[in-house]
N, C-alpha and C positions, 0 to 999 in steps of 0.2 A: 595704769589700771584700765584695764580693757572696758567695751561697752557694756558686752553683758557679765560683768563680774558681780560675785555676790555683793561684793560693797558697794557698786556703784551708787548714784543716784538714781540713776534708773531702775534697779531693782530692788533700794528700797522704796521708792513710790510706789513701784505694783505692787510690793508685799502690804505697806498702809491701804493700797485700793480694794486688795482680796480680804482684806479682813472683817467681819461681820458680815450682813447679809447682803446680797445683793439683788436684781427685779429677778420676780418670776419667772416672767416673759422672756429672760436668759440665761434659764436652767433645761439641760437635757438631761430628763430621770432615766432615761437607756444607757445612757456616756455615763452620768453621773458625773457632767461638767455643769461649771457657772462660768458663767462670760459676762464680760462688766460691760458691752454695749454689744449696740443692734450689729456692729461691725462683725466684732469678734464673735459674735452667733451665729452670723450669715455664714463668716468660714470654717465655722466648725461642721455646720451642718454640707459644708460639699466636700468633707474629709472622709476616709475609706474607712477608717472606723465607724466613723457616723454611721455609713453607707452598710457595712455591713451588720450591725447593730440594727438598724434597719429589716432587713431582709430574715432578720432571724424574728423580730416582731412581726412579718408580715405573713410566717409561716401558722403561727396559732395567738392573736392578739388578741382572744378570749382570755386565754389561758394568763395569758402576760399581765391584763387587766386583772386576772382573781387575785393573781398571788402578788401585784401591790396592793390591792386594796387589804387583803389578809394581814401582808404584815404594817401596812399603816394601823389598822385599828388594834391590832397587839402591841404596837410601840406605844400608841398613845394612850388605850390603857393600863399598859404599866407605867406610862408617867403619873396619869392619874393616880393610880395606887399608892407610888412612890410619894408623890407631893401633896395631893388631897383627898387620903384616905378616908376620911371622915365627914369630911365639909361638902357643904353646899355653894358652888364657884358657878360663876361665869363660864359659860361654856369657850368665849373667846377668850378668855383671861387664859384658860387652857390651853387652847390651840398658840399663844403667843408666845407662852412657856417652851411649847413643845416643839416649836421651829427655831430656837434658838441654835439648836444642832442645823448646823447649814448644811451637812450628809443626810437629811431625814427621807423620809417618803415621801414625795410633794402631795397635793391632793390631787392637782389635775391630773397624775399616775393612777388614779384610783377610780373606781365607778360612780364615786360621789362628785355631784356637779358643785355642793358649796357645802359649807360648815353647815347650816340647819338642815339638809338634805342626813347627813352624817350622824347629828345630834338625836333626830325622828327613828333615826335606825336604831342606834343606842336605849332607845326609850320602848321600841318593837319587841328586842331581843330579849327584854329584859337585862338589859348586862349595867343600864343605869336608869336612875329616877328622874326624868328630866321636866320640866315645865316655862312655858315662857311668858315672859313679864312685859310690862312695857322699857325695862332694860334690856331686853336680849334675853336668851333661852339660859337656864341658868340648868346643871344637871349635878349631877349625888352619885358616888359608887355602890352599887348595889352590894352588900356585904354578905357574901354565900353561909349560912349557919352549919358548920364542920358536919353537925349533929343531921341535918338534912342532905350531905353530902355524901355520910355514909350508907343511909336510908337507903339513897338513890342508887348509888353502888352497890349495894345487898341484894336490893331489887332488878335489876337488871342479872345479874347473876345468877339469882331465882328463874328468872322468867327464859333467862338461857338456857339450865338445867331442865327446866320442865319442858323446853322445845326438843332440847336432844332425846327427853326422854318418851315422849309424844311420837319421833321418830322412828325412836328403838321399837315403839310398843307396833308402828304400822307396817314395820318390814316383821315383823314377827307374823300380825296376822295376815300380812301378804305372803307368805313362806307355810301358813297353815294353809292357806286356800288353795295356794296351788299344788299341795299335797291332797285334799281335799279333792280336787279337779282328777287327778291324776288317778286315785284311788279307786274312782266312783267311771272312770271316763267310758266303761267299756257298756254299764248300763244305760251312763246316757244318749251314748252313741244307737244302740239297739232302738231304745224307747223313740229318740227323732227318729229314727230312719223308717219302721212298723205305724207309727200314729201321730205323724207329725200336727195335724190337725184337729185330733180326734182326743177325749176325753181319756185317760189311762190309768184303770184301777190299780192299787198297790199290790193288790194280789197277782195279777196281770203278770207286772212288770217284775215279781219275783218269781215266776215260774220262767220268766224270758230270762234272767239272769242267769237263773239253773242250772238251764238249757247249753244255755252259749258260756258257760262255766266250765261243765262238764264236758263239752266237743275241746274245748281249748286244751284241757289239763287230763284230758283220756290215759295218755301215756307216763305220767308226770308224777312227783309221789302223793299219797294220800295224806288226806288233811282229816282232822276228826267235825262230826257234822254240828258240833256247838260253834266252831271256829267259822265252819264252811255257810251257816246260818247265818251269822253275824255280818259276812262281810256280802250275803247277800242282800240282807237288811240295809245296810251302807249306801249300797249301790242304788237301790231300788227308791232308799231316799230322795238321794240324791238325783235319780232320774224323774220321779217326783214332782221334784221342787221344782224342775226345769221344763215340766210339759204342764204342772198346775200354775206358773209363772210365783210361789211362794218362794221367796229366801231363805238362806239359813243362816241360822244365827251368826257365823262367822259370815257373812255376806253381809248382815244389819249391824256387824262389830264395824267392821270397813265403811259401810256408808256413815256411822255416826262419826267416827274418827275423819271422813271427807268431809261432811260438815260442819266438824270443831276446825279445820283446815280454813276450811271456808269463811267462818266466822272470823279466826282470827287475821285473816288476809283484808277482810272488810275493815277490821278496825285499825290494821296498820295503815292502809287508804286515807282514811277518815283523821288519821293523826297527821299523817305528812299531809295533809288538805291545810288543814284549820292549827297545824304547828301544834302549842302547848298551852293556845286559850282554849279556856272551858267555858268564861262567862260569858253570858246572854240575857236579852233583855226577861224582865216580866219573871224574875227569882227571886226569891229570900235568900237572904244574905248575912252573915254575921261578918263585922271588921273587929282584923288582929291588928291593926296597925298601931305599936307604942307610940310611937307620934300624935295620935290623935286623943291619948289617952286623960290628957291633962284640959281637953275639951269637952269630957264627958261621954263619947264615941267609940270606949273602946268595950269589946265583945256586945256592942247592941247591933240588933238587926234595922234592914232596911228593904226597903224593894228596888231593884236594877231598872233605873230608865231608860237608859240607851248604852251603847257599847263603843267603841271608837279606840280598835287596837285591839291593848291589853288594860284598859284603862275605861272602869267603869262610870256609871254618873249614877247614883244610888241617893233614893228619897227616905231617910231614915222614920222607920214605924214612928217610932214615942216623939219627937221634936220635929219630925217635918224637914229639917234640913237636907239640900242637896251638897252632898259631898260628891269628889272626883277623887277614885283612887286606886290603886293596880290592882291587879288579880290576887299578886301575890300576897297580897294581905288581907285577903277575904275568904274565905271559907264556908262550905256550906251546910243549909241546914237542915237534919232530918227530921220530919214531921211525924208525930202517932200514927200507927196502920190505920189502914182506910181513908188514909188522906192522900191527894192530887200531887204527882211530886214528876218533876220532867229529867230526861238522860241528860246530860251536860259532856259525859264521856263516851268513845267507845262506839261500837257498828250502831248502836240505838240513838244515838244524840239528836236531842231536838226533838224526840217524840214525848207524849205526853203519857204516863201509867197511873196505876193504881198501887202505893204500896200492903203488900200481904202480912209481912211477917218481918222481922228484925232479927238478925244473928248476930249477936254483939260477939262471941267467940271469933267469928269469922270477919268480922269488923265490916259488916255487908248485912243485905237485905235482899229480899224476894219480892219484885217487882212485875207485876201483871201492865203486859205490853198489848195493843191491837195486833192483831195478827200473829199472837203470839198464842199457843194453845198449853201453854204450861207457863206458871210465873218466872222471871230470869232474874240470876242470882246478881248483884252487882256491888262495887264496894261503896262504901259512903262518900268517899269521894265524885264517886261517877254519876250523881243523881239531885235531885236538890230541891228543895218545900217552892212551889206556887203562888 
């Protein structure tokens, strides 16, 4: 029997040494090797694979970084899913489950420096309900409601539809104007060039039209003079608009449409800022939380003490009790017109209104903003009682 035969004793020792886990500190997550001492580490590491494993991490070790960290936290919560769907565990009891696989994603591969650094994220993201004890941070899978998942999908859908359509509608009145332009160009060329600084009657600027109408088209066939009026009319508008510095309506169609652009560029800003929390101190608040419900807690309101995350701290109206508890199961609440109610959503958040009027069809309201010369329309979500 030779040394290194599979039957030897020699290699069934290593195979009893390689089996279950072995130190941290002798795992390479690049190789996707374990070595059972500081020896056999040492020589892995001045090995050409090593080496070149190496070098490929040292061309973009951002990137290398994102995408273990990506898929550690997809492996581990599908383990969670898989094994405690429902329950409220130990966040370590988890991670001990989860390394049982000696192929996993290590953590030190990932951006997270420890298990609670990891658990804080989870609890960020919303993606689980975590809280910590004097046993250790203890977390819960956040169970997504089908019903609310296709809301979400509907909605986006919508809000895609009505961007493409938003589009269609300003290459449209871009395509009139410069028709527009183009129609009128010879009047307003005349009118700068004759008074550029000088006041210019309409009547004026229709006899210059005329003029420079008639020299152009001398040779040319004849037009009848309803037709030949009209487009001196046009012209003479249009030269008009542009020595009285007044717009036309498709000019004030364009800037309104550059300012719903505007607006909604401000509030994509204001999302990817502040993510997908809405709440803030100093609001009324109603909790949906079933959990709380057998406490008496559930659909009463409260007022927002402080904020910290996604994860309120609320002095409830009728019992005084301070509760702590997410976003997501708080909801807000809309007040009688003429009462004080602040944006929570959207380019306006954090300012303070007046509301005017309720549209319950529209599932929204009409909200009087400072600096704002007409009320703004907003949904009941984006807004909330003082």
């Amino acid at each position: 029997m030779g040394k290194h035969d599979f039957a030897s004793p020699k290699a069934i020792a290593n195979r009893i040494k390689a089996k279950g886990l072995q130190k941290l500190r002798f795992y390479c997550q690049m190789c996707n090797k374990q070595c059972r001492d500081e020896n056999g580490f040492k020589c892995h590491l001045t090995s050409e694979s090593h080496k070149r494993q190496m070098e490929v991490f040292g061309q973009n070790p951002n990137k290398v970084i994102r995408d273990y960290s990506v898929e550690f936290e997809k492996t581990f919560l599908d383990h969670l899913r898989r094994t405690h769907p429902f329950s409220r565990v130990a966040a370590n009891v988890v991670y001990n489950e989860f390394i049982q696989d000696r192929h996993h994603v290590h953590m030190n591969a990932t951006k997270w420096l420890s298990l609670t650094q990891f658990v804080k994220y989870l609890g960020r993201e919303g993606k689980c309900k975590v809280d910590e004890t004097p046993k250790g941070w203890f977390i819960k899978l956040t169970q997504e409601d089908p019903f609310e998942a296709m809301e979400r999908k509907k909605r986006r859908e919508r809000e895609k539809s009505e961007k493409e359509a938003d589009e269609r509608h300003l290459k449209i009145l871009q395509a009139q104007a410069e028709k527009a332009r183009q129609n009128g160009g010879g009047g307003e060329q005349e009118a700068q060039v004759d008074a550029p600084d000088q006041h210019v009657d309409v009547k004026d600027l229709k006899s210059v039209s005329l003029s420079l109408n008639a020299t152009q088209q001398g040779g040319a066939r004849k037009r009848s003079g309803i037709q030949f009026d009209e487009d001196v009319d046009d012209s003479a508008a249009a030269a008009a608009a542009r020595v009285t510095g007044k717009k036309s309506k498709v000019e004030e169609l364009m800037a309104g449409e550059l300012q719903m652009k505007k607006q909604k560029a401000t509030v994509a800003v204001v999302e990817e800022e502040t993510g997908n929390a809405w709440i803030m101190p100093n609001i009324v608040v109603k909790v949906l939380s079933p959990s709380l419900k057998e406490h008496g807690y559930y659909k009463k309101k409260g007022r927002v003490l402080k904020v910290e995350g996604f994860v309120a701290e609320i002095e409830m109206i009728d019992s005084k009790d301070v509760l702590r508890v997410d976003q997501d199961e708080l909801e807000t609440v809309i007040p009688s017109p003429g009462r004080q109610v602040k944006v929570v959503k959207g380019a306006y958040r954090g300012l303070l209104g007046k509301l005017e009027s309720l549209e319950k069809e529209k599932f929204g309201a009409y909200i009087k903003l400072p600096d704002q010369n007409e009320p703004v329309f907003l949904e009941y979500e984006c807004f909330c009682k003082v």
